[in-house]
FISEFI-874687 format. One record per residue (C-alpha): residue number from 1; x, y, z negated. Coordinates in pm, whole numbers. Each point is the difference from the previous one (the first is absolute). Layout:
N
(NUM; (X; Y; Z)),
...
***
This chain:
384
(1; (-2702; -1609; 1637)),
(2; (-252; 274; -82)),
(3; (-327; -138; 78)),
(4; (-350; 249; 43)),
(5; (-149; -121; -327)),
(6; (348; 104; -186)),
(7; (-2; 343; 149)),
(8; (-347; 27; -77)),
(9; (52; -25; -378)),
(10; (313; 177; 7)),
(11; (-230; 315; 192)),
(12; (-258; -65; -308)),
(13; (237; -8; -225)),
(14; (157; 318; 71)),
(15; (-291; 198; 38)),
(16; (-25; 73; 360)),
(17; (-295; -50; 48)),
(18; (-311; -125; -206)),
(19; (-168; -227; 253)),
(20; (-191; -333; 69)),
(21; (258; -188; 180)),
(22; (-318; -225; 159)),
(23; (58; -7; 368)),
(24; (-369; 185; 212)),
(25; (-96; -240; 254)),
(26; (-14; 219; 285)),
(27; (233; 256; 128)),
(28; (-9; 218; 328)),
(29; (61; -44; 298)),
(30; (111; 187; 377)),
(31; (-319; -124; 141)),
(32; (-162; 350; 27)),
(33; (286; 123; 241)),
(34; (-98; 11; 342)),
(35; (195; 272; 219)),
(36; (309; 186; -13)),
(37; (256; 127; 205)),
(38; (400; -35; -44)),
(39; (203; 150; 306)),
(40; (-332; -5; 265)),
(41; (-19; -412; -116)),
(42; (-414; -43; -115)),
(43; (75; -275; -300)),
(44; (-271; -194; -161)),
(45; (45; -206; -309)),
(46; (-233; -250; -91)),
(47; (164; -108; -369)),
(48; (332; 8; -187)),
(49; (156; -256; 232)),
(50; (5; 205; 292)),
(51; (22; 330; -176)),
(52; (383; -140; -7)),
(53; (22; -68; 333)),
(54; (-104; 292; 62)),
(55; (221; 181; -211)),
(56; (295; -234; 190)),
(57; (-130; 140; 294)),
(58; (33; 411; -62)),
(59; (339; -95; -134)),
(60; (128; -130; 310)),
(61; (336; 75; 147)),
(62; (63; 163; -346)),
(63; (233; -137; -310)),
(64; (-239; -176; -205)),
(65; (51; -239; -305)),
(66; (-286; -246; -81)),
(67; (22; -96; -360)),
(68; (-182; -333; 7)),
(69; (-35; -280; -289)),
(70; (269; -210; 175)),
(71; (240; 258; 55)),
(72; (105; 297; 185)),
(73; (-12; 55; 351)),
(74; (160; 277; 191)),
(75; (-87; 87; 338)),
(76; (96; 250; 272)),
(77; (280; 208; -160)),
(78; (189; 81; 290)),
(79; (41; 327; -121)),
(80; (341; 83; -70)),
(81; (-57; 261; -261)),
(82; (-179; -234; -206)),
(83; (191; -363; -209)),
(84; (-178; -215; -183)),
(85; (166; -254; -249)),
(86; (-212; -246; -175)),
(87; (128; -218; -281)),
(88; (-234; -285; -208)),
(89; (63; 71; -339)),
(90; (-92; -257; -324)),
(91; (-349; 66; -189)),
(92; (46; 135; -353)),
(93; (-120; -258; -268)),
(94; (-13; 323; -271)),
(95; (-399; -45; -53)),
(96; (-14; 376; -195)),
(97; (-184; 291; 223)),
(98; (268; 260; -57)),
(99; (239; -274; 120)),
(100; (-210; -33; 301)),
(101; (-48; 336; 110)),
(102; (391; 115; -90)),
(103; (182; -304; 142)),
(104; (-237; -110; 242)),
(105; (-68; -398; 46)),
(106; (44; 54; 379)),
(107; (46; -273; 275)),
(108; (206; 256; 234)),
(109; (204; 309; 3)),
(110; (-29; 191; 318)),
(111; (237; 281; 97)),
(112; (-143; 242; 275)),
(113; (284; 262; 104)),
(114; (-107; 287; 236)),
(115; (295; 124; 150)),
(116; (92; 377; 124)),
(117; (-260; 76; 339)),
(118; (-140; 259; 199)),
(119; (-325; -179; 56)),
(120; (-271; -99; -195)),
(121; (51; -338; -139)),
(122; (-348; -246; -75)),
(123; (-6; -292; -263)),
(124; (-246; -194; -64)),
(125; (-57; -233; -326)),
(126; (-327; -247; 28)),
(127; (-83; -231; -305)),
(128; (-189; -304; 152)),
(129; (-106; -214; -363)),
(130; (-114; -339; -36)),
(131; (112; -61; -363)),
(132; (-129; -283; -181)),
(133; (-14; 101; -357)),
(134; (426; 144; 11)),
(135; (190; 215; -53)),
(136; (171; 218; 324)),
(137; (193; 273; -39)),
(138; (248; 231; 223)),
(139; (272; 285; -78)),
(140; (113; 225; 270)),
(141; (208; 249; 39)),
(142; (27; 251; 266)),
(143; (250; 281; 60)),
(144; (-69; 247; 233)),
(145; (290; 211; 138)),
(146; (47; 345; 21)),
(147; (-231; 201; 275)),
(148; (-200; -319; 78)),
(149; (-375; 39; 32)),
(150; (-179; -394; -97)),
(151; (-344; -88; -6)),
(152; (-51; -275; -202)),
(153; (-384; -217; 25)),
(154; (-79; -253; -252)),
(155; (-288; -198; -46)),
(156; (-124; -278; -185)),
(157; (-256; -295; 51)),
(158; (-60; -307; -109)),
(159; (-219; -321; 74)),
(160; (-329; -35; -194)),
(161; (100; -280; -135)),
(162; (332; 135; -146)),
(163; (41; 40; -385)),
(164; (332; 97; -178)),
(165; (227; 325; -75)),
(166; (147; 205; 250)),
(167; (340; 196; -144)),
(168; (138; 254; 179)),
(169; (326; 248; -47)),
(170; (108; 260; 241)),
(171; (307; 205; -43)),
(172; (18; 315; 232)),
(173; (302; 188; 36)),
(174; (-52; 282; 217)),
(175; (309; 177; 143)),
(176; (40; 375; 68)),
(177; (-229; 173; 239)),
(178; (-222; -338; 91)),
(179; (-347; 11; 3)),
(180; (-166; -363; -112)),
(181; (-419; -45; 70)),
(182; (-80; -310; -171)),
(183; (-354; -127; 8)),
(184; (-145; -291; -266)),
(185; (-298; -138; 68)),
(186; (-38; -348; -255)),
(187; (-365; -150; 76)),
(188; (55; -338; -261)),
(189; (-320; -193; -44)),
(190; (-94; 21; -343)),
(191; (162; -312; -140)),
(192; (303; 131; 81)),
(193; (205; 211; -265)),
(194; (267; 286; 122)),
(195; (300; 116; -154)),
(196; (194; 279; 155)),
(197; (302; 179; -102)),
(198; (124; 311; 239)),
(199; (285; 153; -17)),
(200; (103; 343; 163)),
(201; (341; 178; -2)),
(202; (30; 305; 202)),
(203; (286; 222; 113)),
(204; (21; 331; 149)),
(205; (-254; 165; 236)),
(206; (-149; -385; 35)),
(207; (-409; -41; 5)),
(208; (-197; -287; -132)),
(209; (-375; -4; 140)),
(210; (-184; -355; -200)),
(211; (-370; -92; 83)),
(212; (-101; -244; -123)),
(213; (-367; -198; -90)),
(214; (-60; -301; -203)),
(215; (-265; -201; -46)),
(216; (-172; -344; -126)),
(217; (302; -80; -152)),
(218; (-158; -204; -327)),
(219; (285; 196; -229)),
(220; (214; 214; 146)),
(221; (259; 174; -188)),
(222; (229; 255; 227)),
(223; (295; 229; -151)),
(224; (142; 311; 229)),
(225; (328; 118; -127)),
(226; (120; 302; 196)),
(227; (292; 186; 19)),
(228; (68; 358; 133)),
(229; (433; -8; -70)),
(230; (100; 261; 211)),
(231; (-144; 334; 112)),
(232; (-283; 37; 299)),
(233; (-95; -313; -75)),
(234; (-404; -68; 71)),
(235; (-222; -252; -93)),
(236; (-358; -47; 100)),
(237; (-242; -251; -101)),
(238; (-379; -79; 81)),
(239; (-125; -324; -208)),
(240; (-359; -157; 45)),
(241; (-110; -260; -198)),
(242; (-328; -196; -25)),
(243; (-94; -228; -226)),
(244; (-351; -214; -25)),
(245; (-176; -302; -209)),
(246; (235; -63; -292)),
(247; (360; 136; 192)),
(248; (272; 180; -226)),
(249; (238; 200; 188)),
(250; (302; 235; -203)),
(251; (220; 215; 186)),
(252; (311; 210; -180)),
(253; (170; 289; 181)),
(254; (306; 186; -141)),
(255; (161; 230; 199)),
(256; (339; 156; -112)),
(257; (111; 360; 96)),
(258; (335; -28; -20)),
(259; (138; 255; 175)),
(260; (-73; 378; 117)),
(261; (-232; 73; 329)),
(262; (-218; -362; -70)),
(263; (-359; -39; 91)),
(264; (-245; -244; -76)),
(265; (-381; -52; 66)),
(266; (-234; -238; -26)),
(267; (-382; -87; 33)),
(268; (-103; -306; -130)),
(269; (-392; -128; 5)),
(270; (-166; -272; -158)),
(271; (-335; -200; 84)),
(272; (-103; -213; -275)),
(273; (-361; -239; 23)),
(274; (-120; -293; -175)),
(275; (153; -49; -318)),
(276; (314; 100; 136)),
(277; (278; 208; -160)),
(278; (257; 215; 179)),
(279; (315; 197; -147)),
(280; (201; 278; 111)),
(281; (263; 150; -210)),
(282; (260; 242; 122)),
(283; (306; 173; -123)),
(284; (215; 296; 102)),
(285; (363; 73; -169)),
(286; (186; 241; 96)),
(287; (342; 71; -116)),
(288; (151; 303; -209)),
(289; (147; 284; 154)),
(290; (-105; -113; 372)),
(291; (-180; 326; 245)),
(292; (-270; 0; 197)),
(293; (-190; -290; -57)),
(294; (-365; -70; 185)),
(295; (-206; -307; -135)),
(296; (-389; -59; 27)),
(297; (-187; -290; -131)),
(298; (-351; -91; 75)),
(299; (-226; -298; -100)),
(300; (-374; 20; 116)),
(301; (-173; -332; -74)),
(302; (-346; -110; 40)),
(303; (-229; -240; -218)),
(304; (-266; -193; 253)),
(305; (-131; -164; -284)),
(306; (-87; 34; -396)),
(307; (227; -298; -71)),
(308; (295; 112; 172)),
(309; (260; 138; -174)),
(310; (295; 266; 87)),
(311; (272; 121; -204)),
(312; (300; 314; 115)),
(313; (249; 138; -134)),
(314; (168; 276; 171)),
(315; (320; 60; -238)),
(316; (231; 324; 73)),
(317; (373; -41; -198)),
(318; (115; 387; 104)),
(319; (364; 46; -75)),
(320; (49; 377; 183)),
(321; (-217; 294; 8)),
(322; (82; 83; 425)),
(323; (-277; -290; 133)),
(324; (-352; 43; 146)),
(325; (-176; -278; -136)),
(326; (-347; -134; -10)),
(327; (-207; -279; -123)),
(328; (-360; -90; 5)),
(329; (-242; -327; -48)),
(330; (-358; -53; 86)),
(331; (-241; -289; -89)),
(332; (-337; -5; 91)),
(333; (-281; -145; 189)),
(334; (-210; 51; 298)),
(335; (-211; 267; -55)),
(336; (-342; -112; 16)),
(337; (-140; 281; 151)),
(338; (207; -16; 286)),
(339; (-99; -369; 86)),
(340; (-387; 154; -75)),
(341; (73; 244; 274)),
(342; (137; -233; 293)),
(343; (-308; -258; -80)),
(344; (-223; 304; 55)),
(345; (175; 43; 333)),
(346; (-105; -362; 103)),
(347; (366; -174; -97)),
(348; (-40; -321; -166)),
(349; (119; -13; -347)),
(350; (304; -275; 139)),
(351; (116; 271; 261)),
(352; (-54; 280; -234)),
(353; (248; -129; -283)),
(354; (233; -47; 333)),
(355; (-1; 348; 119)),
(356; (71; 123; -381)),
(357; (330; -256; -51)),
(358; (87; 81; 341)),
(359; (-29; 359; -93)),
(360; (258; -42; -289)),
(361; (224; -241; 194)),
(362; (60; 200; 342)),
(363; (317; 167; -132)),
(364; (138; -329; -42)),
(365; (-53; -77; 369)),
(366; (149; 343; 103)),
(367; (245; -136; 198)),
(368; (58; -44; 355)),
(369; (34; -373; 181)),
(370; (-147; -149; -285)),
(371; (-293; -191; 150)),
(372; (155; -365; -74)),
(373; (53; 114; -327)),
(374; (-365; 171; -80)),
(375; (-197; -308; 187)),
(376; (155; -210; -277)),
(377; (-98; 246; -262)),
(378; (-331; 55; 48)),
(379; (-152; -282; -68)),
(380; (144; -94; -328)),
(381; (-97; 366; -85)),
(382; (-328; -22; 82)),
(383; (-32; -368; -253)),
(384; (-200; 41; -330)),
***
């Protein structure tokens, strides 16, 4: 069995990241959330506890999984578009990290298929941790059939008292002409560690929109492997991360052109404080001898503190010379001046760093029906 202290050395070893592996004492909490509305329902949460009640409650009457430390628990699929199988697999005993990621010491397979519909299907995936110094770890695949539009919401919690590694592997197949949102939002407490393979295979004409945020997570290291096989293919993705007190979070894109009439695009943002240290590296291949090709990569990123530290690496790999293609990366910090300029106007210093991280963060938040999802944000945005 791979314990935490083996995949800590085994992280160490291979260079992931250059850390101090002591645990803080503190980490934050939901307690700032007050209000918020979710179909004309006023919510309040008062800490993590009922933060997942809550989040049972705007799930109602949909399919939802709960991932929980005892096991899986599916309720309300009475959908008939949507199957669920879930099998308990045996945990790997391989202690090596490449072992780990590759074949995945997982307690349970889950197969989520998405069959051929005219309406909108909903899925929900809630992570509910209490895990006392373990191991978990889930692979799921999910096929989506041709002209099916899915909205997929995942988020993950865990108690305060919960310590261990959370591994996680999705496998997307997306058929022709679907459209899949999908929505991560992974709020660990900071003796938790992440791991997070996603996979993404896409046919013709099919769209994949991924937001997703991550934060407090102790070490998180999260790979996106994307790709475009057929023509019209799309994919979109918006990534925030935020990282505080001695946090290390890694994520890896690679996105594939492999055929004619593709399109990617992402814009990806990082928020490092403390003596925290964030990563974001991104590649795009395309393919010889493919047309028409449209892929954009940004990474804007933002130091709120001298200690922090933030590494990118936008990487093009261009194969064909018919492709609009552009790539850009920003690191910096809050402009002094500006903060000057709102204390002038009677803003406290506290409210004036807000306004400026809000400033950067709003595209993020561009979306519409996303108040569950931004009243869990905010606070671990606005930590130091």
């Amino acid at each position: 069995m791979l314990t935490l202290k083996d995949l800590s050395s085994e992280i160490d070893n291979a260079r992931l990241a250059s850390v101090n592996f002591a645990l803080p004492k503190e980490f934050p909490s939901y307690d700032n959330i007050s209000r918020l509305s979710i179909n004309d329902k006023s919510l309040s949460f008062n800490d993590k506890r009922d933060l997942n009640s809550q989040l049972n409650q705007a799930s109602d009457n949909q399919p939802t999984l709960f991932f929980k430390s005892t096991g899986i628990s599916i309720h309300d699929v009475n959908e008939k578009n949507i199957s669920i199988e879930v099998t308990q697999k045996e945990v790997g005993t391989n202690n090596g990290l490449v072992s780990l990621i590759n074949d995945l010491a997982c307690d349970y397979r889950i197969k989520i298929s998405c069959h051929e519909s005219s309406q909108p299907l909903v899925l929900w995936l809630i992570y509910d941790l209490d895990l006392k110094d373990q191991l978990t770890g889930y692979e799921i695949d999910i096929n989506v059939a041709s002209g099916t539009q899915l909205t997929l919401k995942e988020f993950i919690t865990n108690t305060s008292e919960s310590k261990g590694i959370l591994n996680r592997r999705y496998n997307l197949f997306l058929g022709s002409k679907c459209f899949v949102e999908h929505t991560q939002i992974a709020t660990l407490s900071n003796t938790m560690d992440s791991l997070l393979e996603f996979n993404v295979h896409q046919l013709s004409h099919s769209k994949m929109m991924l937001k997703s945020f991550d934060a407090g997570n102790r070490i998180s290291y999260k790979t996106l492997n994307i790709d475009l096989a057929e023509s019209s293919s799309e994919f979109e993705f918006e990534g925030l991360i935020h990282t505080s007190e001695k946090e290390v979070s890694q994520q890896f894109v690679y996105v594939h052109h492999g055929a004619s009439d593709t399109s990617s695009k992402q814009n990806h943002r990082i928020l490092s404080a403390g003596e925290s240290k964030g990563k974001f590296h991104s590649t795009i291949h395309t393919d010889k001898d493919i047309k028409n090709i449209n892929a954009h990569q940004l990474s804007k990123n933002l130091l709120l503190s001298k200690e922090a530290n933030i590494m990118t690496y936008p990487i093009l790999e261009i194969n064909t010379d018919d492709i609009q293609c552009s790539h850009g990366a920003t690191i910096g910090m809050l402009n002094p001046e500006h903060i000057l300029y709102l204390r002038s106007r009677g803003i406290p210093e506290e409210d004036a760093l807000g306004i400026l991280i809000e400033g950067m963060t709003n595209e993020f938040f561009n979306m519409d029906n996303f108040h569950l999802e931004r009243g869990i944000i905010d606070p671990w945005i606005n930590r130091s």
